[in-house]
C-alpha positions as CSV (number, residue, x, y, z in Angstrom):
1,X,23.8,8.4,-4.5
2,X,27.0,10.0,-2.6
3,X,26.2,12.1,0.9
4,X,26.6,15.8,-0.8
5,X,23.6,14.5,-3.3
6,X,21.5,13.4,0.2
7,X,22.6,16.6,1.8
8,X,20.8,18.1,-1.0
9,X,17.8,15.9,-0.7
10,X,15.4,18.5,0.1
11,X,11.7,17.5,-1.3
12,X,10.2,14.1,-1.6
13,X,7.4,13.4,-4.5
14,X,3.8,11.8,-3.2
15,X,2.8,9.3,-5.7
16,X,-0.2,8.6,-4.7
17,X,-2.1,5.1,-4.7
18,X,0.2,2.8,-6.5
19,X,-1.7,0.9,-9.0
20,X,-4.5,3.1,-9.7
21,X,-2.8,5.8,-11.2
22,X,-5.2,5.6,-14.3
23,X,-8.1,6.3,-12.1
24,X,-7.1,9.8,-10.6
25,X,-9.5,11.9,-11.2
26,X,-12.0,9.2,-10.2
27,X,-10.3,9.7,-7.2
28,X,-9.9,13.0,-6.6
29,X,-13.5,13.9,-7.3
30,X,-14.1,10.5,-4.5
31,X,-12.3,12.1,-1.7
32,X,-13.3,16.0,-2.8
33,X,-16.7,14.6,-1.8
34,X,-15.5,13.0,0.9
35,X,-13.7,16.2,2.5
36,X,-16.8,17.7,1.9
37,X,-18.6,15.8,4.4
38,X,-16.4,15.1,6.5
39,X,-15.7,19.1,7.2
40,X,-19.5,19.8,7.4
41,X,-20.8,17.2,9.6
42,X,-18.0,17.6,12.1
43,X,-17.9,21.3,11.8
44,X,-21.6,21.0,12.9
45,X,-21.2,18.4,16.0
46,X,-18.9,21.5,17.0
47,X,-21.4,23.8,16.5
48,X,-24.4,22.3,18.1
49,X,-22.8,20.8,20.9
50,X,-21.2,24.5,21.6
51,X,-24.3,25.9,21.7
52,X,-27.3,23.9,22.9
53,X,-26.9,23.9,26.8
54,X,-28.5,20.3,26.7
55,X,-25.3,19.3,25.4
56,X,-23.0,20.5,28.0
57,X,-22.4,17.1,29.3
58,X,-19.5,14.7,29.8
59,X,-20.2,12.4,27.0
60,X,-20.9,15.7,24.4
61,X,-17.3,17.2,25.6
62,X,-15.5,14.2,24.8
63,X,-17.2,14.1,21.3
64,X,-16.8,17.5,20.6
65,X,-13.0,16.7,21.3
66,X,-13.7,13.4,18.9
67,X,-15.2,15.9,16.5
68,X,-12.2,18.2,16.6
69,X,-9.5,15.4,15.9
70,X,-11.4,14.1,13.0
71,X,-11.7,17.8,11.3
72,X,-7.9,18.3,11.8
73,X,-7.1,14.1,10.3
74,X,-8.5,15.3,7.5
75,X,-7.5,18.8,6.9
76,X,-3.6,17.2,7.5
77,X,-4.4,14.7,4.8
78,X,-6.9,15.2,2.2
79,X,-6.3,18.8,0.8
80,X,-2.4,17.3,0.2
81,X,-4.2,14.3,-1.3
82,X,-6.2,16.4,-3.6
83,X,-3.4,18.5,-5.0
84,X,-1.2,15.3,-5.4
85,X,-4.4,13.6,-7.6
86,X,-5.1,16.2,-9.4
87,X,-1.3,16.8,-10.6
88,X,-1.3,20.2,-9.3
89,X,1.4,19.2,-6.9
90,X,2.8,16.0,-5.8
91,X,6.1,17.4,-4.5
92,X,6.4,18.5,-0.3
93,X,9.2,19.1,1.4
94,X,11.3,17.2,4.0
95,X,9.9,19.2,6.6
96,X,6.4,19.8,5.5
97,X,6.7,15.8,5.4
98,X,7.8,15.2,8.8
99,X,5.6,17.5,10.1
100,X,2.8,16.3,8.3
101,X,3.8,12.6,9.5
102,X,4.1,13.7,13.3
103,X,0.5,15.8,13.1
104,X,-1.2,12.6,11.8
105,X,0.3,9.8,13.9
106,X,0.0,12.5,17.3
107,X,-4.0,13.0,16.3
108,X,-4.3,9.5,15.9
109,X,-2.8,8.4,18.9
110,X,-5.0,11.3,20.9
111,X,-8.0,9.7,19.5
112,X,-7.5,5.9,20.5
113,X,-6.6,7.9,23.7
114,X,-9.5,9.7,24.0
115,X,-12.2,6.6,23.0
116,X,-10.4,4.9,25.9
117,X,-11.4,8.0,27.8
118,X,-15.0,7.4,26.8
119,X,-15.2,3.8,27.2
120,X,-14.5,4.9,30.8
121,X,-17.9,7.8,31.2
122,X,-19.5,4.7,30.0
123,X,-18.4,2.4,32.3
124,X,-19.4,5.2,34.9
125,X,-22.5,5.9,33.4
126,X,-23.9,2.1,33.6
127,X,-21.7,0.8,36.7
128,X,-21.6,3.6,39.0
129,X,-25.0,5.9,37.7
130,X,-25.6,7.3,41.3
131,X,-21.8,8.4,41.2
132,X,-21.3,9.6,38.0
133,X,-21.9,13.0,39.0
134,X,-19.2,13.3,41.0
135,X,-16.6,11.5,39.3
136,X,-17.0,12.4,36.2
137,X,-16.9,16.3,37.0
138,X,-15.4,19.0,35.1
139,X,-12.3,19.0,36.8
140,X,-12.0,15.4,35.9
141,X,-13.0,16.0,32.2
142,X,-10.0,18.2,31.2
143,X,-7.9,16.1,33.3
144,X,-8.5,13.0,30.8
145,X,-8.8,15.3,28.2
146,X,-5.2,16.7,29.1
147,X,-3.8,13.5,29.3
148,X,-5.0,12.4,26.3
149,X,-3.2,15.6,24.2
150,X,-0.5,15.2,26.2
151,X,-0.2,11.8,25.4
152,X,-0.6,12.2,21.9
153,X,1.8,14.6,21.6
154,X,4.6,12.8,23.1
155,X,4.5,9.2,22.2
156,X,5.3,9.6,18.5
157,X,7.9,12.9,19.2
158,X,10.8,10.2,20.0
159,X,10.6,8.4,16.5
160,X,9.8,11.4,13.9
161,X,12.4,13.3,15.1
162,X,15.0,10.2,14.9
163,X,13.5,9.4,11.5
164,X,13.9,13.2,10.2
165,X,17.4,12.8,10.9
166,X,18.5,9.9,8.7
167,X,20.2,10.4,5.2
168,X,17.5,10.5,2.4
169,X,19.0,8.9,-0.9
170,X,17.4,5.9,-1.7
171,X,14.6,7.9,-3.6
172,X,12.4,10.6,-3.5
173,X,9.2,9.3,-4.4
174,X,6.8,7.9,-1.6
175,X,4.8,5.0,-2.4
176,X,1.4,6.6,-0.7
177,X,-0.8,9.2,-0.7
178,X,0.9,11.2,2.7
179,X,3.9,10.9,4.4
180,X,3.4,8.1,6.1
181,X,6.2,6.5,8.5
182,X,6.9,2.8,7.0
183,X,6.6,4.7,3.4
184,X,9.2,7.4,4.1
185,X,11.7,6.2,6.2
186,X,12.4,3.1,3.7
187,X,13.9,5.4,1.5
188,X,16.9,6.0,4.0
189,X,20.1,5.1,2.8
190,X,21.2,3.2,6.3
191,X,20.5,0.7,8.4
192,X,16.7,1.2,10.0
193,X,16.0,-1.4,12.1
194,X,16.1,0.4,15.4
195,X,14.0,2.8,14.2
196,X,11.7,0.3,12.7
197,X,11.7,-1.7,16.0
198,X,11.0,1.3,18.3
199,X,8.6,3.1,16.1
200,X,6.2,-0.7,16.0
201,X,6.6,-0.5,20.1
202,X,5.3,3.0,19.9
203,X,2.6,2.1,17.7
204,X,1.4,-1.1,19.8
205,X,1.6,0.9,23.0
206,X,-1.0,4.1,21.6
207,X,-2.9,1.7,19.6
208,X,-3.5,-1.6,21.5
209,X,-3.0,-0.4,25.2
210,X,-6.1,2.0,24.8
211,X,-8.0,-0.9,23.3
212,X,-7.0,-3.4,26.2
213,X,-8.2,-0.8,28.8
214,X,-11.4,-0.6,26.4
215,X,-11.9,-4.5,26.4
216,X,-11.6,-4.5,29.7
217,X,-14.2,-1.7,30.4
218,X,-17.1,-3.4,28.0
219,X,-16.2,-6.7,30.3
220,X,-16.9,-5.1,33.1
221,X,-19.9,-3.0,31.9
222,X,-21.6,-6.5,30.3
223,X,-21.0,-7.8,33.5
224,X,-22.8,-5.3,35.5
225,X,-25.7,-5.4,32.9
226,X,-26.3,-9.1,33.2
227,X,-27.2,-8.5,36.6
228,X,-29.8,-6.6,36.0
229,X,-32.8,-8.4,36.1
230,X,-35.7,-6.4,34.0
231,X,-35.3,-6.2,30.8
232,X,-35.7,-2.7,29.5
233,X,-33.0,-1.2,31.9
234,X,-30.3,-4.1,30.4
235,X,-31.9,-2.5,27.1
236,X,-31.1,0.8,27.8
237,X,-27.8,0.2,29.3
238,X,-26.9,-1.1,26.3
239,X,-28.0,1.4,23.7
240,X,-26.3,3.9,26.0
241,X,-22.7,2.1,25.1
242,X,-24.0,0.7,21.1
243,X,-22.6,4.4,19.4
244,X,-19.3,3.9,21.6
245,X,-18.7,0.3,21.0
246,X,-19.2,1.2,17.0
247,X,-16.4,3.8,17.1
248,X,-14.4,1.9,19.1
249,X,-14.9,-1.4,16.9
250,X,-14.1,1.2,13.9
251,X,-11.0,2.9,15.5
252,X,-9.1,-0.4,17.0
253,X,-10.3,-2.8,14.7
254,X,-8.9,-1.1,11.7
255,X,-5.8,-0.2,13.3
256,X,-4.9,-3.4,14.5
257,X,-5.1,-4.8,11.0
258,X,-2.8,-1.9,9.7
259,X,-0.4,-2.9,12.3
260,X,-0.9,-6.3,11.7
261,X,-0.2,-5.8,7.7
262,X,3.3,-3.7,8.2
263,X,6.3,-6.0,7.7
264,X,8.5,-3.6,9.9
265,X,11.7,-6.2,9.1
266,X,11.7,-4.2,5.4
267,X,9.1,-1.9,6.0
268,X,7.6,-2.8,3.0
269,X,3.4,-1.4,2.9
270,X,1.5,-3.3,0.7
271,X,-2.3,-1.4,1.6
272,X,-2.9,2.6,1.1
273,X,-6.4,1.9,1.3
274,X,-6.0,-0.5,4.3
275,X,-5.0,2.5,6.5
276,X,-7.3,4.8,4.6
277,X,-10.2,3.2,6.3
278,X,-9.1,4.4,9.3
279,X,-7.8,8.1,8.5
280,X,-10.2,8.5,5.8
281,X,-13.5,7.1,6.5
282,X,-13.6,7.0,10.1
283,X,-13.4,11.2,10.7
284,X,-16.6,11.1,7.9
285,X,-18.5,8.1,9.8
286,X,-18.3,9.1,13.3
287,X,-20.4,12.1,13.5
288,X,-23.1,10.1,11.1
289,X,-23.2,7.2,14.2
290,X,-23.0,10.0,16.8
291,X,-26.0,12.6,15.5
292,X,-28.6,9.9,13.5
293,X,-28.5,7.7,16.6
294,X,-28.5,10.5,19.0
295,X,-32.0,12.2,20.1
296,X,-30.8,15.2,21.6
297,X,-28.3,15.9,18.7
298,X,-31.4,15.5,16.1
299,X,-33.1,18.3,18.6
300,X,-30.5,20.2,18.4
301,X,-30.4,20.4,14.8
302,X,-33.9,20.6,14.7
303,X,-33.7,23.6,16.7
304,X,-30.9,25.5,15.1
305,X,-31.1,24.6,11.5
306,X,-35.2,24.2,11.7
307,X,-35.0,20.2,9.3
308,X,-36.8,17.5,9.4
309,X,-34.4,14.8,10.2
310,X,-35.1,11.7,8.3
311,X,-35.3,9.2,11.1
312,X,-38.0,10.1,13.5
313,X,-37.7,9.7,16.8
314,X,-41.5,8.4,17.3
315,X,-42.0,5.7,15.1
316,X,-45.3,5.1,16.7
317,X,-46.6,8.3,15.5
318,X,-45.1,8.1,12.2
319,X,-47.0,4.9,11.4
320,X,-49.8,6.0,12.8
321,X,-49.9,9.1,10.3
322,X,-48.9,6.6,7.4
């Protein structure tokens, strides 16, 4: 194609999940379902945790925060998804796509920020209990919290806009189901590999910085539980970290294997559903580990939405009554 035809390059066309094209609607009805839940159960963290007073606690801010993230990953993804399986609408445009690219890749990065955060009010809460008080205060909370957005906001700014100023001609059709970076820009008509280059330095640095910092946390809370000579507080200082070291094995562990399947030297993507584990399932699984592991969020619900919550918290009495 000549440069007038790129300068009137103007939409590109989502195809979807390449190679299951004949199972679309299967699809569509999948991830209706899974929108579904996802919206519900973190719409009602956010609920609960804004207004049962037992909840006003570090740990509860920085999941309401989680909570938030994961409602806005998949409001930026799915509805788009859903038109484009459905054939309603597969087309976006240039800008929708970039900004669609730099909303994703900015909440993601805020989250792997934020789980560092909370690896940290863990390491507080087991290390330094008598202290935690007064570190982890309010003034403190929206300073991590602040960090973390501002973070997010400006690691990927750099390489979107550098990438939504490159000719588009190769094609209009991206080879996923949302703008995502490796899929788009290989359809520039120029050379890419600076942009390919800094874009994976970004990436490592909001994805495997965070999960260093983390590694090195859990070291240093296993550590300090070791020492601990009874039994049942080494117990409990472990099931006060087990929901954290879930998400955190869910967040980084996925994303390191995305990274690790990108062949940035042709920007070839050979896994949609690779990556979907991490934008897709994770903002659905998170509340489940967070609310059916969590006593005071089954009170909560208890006392706002008046349920029976299938996992009791007193087994003893359950078998007793059996």
């Amino acid at each position: 194609m000549n440069d007038s035809k790129a300068a009137n390059f103007t939409e590109f066309e989502l195809v979807g999940f390449p190679g299951l094209l004949d199972y679309r609607m299967f699809l569509f009805f999948g991830f209706l379902i899974l929108l579904l839940i996802t919206v519900t159960a973190n719409l009602l963290i956010l609920f609960l945790v804004s207004l049962d007073h037992r909840l006003h606690t570090p740990m509860y801010f920085f999941l309401w925060n989680l909570s938030l993230l994961d409602l806005l990953m998949a409001i930026a993804i799915l509805p788009k998804l859903l038109a484009v399986l459905s054939g309603y609408d597969s087309t976006i445009t240039v800008t929708a796509c970039f900004g669609q690219m730099y909303f994703i890749i900015s909440v993601g990065t805020t989250e792997n920020c934020l789980v560092a955060a909370m690896a940290y009010d863990r390491y507080i809460a087991v290390v330094k209990p008598l202290h935690y008080n007064v570190i982890i205060n309010v003034k403190m909370c929206f300073i991590i919290l602040a960090t973390s957005w501002i973070l997010g906001l400006v690691i990927p700014a750099t390489s979107i806009i550098l990438a939504s100023n490159l000719p588009y001609c190769a094609s209009n059709k991206i080879m996923h189901c949302f703008c995502d970076y490796p899929a788009v820009i290989s359809l520039a008509c120029t050379d890419i590999t600076d942009h390919a280059t800094g874009a994976f330095g970004l990436g490592m640095l909001g994805n495997y910085l965070p999960m260093l910092y983390v590694l090195w946390t859990y070291v240093r809370i296993v550590l300090s539980v070791l020492k601990v000579k009874t039994t049942g507080s080494r117990a409990k200082a472990f099931s006060m970290c087990s929901s954290h070291v879930t998400v955190v094995l869910l967040y980084y562990v996925s994303a390191s294997v995305v990274y690790a399947g990108l062949k940035m030297n042709n920007l070839s993507y050979d896994g949609p559903f690779l990556l979907g584990i991490e934008l897709f399932l994770i903002p659905m699984v998170n509340p489940m580990i967070y609310s059916l592991r969590n006593k005071k969020m089954k009170e909560a619900a208890r006392k706002y939405f008046n349920f029976v919550i299938s996992f009791p918290t007193n087994r003893k009495t359950s078998v007793g009554n059996s």
